[in-house]
N, C-alpha and C positions, 0 to 999 in steps of 0.2 A: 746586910744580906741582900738589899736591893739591888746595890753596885755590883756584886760578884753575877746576879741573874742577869744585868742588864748587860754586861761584858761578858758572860757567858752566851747568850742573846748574838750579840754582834760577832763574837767568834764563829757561830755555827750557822749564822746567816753570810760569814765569808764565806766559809766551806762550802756552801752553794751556789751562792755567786761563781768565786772558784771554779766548781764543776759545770755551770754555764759557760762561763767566759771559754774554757777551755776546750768544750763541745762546740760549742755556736761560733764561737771567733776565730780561736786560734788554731785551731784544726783545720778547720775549711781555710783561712788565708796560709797557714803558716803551717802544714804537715809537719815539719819536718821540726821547726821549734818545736812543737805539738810533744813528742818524741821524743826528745835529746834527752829528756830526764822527765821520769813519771814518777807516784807517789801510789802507791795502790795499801790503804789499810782493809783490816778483818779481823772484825773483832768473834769470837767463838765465847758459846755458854752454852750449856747446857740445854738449853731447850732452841735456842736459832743461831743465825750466824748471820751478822750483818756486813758490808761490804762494802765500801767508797770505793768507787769503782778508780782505775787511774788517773790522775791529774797531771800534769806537766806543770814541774816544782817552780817555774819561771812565773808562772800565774798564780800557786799559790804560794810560795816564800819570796821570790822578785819582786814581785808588784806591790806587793805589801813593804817591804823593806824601802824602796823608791819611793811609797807614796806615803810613806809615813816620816821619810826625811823631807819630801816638800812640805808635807802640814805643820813638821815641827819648824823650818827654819824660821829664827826672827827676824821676819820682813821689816817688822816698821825698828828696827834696832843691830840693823846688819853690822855696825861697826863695835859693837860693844861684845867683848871679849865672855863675860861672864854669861850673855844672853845666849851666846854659843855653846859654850861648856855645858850649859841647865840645856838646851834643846839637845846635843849629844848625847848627853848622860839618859835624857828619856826616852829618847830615839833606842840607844845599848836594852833598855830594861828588858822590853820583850823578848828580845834574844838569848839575851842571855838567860832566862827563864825557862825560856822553851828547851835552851841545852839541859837546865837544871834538870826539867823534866824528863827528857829521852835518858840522860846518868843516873838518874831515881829510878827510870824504868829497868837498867840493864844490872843496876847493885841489886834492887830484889831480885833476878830472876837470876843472879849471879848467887847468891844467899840461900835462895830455893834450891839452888844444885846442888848447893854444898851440903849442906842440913837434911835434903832431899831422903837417903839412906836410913836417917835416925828418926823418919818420922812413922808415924804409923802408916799402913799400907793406906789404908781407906780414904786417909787424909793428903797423903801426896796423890792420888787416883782423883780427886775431888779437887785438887790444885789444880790438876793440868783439865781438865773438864772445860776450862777458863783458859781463854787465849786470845793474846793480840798479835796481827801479824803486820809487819810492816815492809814491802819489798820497793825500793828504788829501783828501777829500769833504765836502762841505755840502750839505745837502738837510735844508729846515726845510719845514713843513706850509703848501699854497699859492705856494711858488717852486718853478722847476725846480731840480734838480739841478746845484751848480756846484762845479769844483773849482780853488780857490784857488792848490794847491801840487800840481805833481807834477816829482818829480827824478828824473834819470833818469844814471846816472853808467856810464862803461865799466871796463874792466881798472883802471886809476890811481885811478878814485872808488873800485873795490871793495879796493884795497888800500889806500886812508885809511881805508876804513870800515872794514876788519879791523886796523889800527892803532890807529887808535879806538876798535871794542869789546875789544881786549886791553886799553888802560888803560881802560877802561868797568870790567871785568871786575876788573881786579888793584889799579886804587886807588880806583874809586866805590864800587862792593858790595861787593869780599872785604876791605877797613878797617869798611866796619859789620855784617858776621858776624865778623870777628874781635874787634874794638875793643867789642863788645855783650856778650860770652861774660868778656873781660879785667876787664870792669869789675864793679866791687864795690861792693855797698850798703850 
């Protein structure tokens, strides 16, 4: 349980980082990177509604993805074949976790629709009370403003998503904080 809080921990102090880096740095130097692609979630309950304001997905999914192939590469064992494959392989985890979790999010809310009609009223009323919204942004220099992608999932999305991010959490990150400390040069 310690491992998933401490990698829970460091995920949500990206997410801040993130929204610094993106405010203080790359906004002021780089408008227009800034832009090209943003990240805005919202999450709805019943009693508030929380908001990650937009990010520019280059800061939060690039940076990450680049700086986590430099920390995995084996420096002191560059030419051996298998030290490659085990850095790859750990390098993939988080990603491919993270898709697991966005397709856990979109089969419940896929699920929900279906089933939606046979439920009782009260209880699909109580379902959608509960919302995650996720919108992607595009806006390049001289077009309008357009957004490609926005998901928007009730109770059932938000409980693949939180299925999702626990294996997000317990076998994409907390295997390379732990599997990164294990290893030996």
């Amino acid at each position: 349980m310690k491992r998933i809080s401490v990698t829970a921990t460091i995920v949500l102090l990206w997410l801040i980082v993130a929204l610094a880096l993106d405010r203080l740095v790359l906004s002021r130097y780089c408008l227009e990177c800034a832009n090209v692609l943003a990240l805005e979630l919202k999450l709805k309950l019943p009693a508030a509604e929380v908001t990650y304001p937009p990010v520019s997905l280059l800061v939060l999914v690039i940076l990450p993805i680049v700086g986590l192939a430099l920390v995995l590469v084996p420096w002191r064992q560059l030419h051996s074949g298998s030290a490659w494959q085990q850095a790859f392989s750990r390098w993939c985890q988080p990603w491919f976790w993270l898709g697991v979790t966005i397709i856990l999010c979109v089969v419940g809310e896929s699920l929900f629709l279906v089933i939606k009609e046979h439920l009782p009223k009260a209880i699909a009323e109580l379902a959608e009370e509960f919302a995650i919204t996720g919108t992607v942004s595009v806006a390049v220099k001289g077009y309008k403003e357009t957004t490609p992608l926005a998901l928007t999932a009730s109770l059932a999305g938000l409980l693949g998503l939180a299925i999702g991010a626990y294996f997000f959490l317990t076998r994409g990150m907390s295997d390379i904080f732990s599997s990164r400390r294990e290893r030996s040069y």
